[in-house]
Structure formats: structure tokens, C-alpha cells
C-alpha positions in Angstrom: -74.9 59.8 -28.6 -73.6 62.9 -29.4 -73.4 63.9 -25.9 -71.4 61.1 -24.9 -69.1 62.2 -27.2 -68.8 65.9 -26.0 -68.3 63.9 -22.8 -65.8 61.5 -23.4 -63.5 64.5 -25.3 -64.1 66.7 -22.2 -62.7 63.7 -20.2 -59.8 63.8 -23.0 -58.7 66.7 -22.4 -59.2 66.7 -18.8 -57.1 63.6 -18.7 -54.4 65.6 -21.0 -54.5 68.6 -18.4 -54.3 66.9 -15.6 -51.4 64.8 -17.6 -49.2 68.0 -18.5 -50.0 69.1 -15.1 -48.2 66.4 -13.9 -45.1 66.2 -16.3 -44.3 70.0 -16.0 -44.3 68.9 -11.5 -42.0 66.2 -12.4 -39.9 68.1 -14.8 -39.8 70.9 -12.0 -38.5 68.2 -9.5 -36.2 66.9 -11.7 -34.7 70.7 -12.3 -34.2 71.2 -8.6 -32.4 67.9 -8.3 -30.1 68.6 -11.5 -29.7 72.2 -9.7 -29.1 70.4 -6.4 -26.4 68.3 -7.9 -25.0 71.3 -9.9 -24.2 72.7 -6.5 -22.3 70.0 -5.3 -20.5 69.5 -8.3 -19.1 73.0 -7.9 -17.8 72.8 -4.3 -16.2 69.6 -5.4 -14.7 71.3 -8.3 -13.4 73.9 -5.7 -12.6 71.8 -3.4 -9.8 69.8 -5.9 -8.4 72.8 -7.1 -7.4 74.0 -4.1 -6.1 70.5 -3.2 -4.2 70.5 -6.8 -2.9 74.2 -5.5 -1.5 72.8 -2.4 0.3 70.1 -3.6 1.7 72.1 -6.3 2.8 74.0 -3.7 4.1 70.6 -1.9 5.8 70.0 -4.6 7.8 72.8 -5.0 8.8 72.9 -1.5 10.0 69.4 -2.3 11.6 70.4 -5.4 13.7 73.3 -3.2 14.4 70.7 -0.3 15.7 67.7 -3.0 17.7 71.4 -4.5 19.6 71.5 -1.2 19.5 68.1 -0.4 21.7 68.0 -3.8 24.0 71.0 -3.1 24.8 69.5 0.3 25.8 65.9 -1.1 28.1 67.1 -3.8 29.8 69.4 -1.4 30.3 66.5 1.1 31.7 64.1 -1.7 34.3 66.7 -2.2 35.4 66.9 1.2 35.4 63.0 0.9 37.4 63.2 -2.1 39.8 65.6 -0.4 39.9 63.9 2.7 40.9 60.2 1.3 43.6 62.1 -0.9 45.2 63.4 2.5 45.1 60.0 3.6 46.2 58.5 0.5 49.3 60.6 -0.1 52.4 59.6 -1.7 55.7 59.7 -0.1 58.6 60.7 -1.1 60.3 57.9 -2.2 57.2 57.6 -4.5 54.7 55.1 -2.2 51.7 55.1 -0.6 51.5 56.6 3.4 51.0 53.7 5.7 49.0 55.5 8.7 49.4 52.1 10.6 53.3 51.7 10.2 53.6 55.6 11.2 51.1 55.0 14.3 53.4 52.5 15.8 56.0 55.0 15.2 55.1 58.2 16.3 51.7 56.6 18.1 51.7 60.0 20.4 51.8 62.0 17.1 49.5 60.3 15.7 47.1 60.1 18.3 47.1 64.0 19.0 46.1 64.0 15.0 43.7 61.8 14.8 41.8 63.0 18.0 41.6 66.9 16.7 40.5 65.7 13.5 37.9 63.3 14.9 36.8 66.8 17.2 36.7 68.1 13.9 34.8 65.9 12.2 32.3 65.6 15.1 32.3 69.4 14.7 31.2 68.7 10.9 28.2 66.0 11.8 26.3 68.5 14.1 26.3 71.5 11.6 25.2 68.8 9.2 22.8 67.8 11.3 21.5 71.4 11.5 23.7 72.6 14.7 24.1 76.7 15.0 27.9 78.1 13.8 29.5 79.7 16.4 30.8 83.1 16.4 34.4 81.5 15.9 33.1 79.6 12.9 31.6 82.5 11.4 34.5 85.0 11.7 37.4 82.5 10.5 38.7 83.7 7.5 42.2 81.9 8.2 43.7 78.6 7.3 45.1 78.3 10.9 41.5 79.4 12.5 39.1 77.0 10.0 37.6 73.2 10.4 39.5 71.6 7.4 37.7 68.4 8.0 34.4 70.8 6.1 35.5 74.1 5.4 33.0 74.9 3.9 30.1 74.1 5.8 31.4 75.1 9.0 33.6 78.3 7.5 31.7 80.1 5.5 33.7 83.4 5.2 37.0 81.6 4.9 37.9 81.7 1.2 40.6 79.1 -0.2 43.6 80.9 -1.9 
């Protein structure tokens, strides 16, 4: 009998090695997975900052580009304002022009007018439109030699007195 118990508690602890044995093997499995998974969660960390850098970035660039897109619009209301004014000036006698009474008029007047101003204008659309200044452009710096359809977009050195 007492035998059987020397037996049965070598079995015991046999069966508690062999136990431990295995639950440190699965803990060590378990440890390369977390470490595994650790990796990975890294790169992806990395990964979204750098896509968080660029659109930072991004959004600057868009920030500067609305910027412009801004400056451009408010200078091309003014030259709206101050083109309808021209159009809209009061005579002497205290009215309002009528461009279609004076084109029946003086329709060869007119005409000459209208068709250097629309060159003008056209002028205005392709520097708008990202079009190179010419030399001429560039250099005016009198009333006579500007584009007073945009003055200021395609005359930079000419200053208003």
C-alpha cells in the first residue's frame, strides 16, 4: 500500500511537470504571437502617420490654392464693379448712357469700341486662364500702353495715379 502511494504521487508530479511543461510552450507561443502582432501594429502606426503627414500637407497646399483662388476673385469683382460703372455712366443732363441709342448713332464708333475692348477682354480670359504676359504687358507702366479691361492682372508694373 504504501508503495502505491509513492507511485501514484510520483505520477502527480510527473503529471504536474509534464503540465507546466506544457503551459510555459503555450505561453511561449502566445508571446511570439503578441510580439508578432506588436510588429504589425507598429508599421501600421507608421504607416498612418505618414498618411496624416501628407494630407496635412494636402491641406495646406489647398489652403494656399483656395488663398489665391480668393485674391483672384475679389480682384475680378472689382474690375466688374468698375467695368458696369463705365457702362452705367451718367450723362450730362443727369441720365443714364443708353449704349443702344448711341450704337445706332455713331454705330462705326461704337463698333471700333466695343471690338478693342472685347480684344481686350479676350486678352484678360487667357491670363486668367494661366496664359504667359508678354514683354508689352510686362513693361506698360502707362495709361495709354495698359489693358483697362484688367489692369491689374495683365499690367502688373502699371500703377494707377
Amino acid at each position: 500500500m504504501f508503495s502505491s502511494i509513492k507511485i501514484a504521487i510520483v505520477i502527480m508530479m510527473m503529471a504536474g511537470a509534464g503540465g507546466g511543461f506544457l503551459y510555459v510552450k503555450t505561453l511561449k507561443s502566445d508571446l511570439a504571437t503578441s510580439e508578432a502582432n506588436n510588429a504589425k501594429l507598429l508599421d501600421s502606426v507608421s504607416e498612418q502617420q505618414a498618411v496624416i503627414t501628407q494630407q496635412r500637407v494636402d491641406f495646406e497646399s489647398i489652403m494656399t490654392a483656395n488663398k489665391e483662388l480668393q485674391d483672384t476673385q475679389r480682384v475680378l469683382q472689382t474690375e466688374l464693379k468698375n467695368l458696369d460703372e463705365r457702362f452705367n455712366k451718367i450723362n450730362g443732363r443727369g441720365e443714364v448712357r443708353d449704349i443702344g441709342k448711341l450704337a445706332a448713332e455713331r454705330s462705326k464708333s461704337v463698333e471700333r469700341i466695343i471690338n478693342n475692348a472685347s480684344n481686350k477682354a479676350m486678352r484678360c480670359v487667357e491670363i486668367a486662364m494661366g496664359a504667359e504676359l508678354t514683354e508689352k504687358e510686362k513693361n506698360a507702366t502707362k495709361k495709354s500702353e495698359i489693358n483697362s479691361e484688367c489692369p491689374s492682372i495683365a499690367n502688373p508694373n502699371y500703377v494707377p495715379y
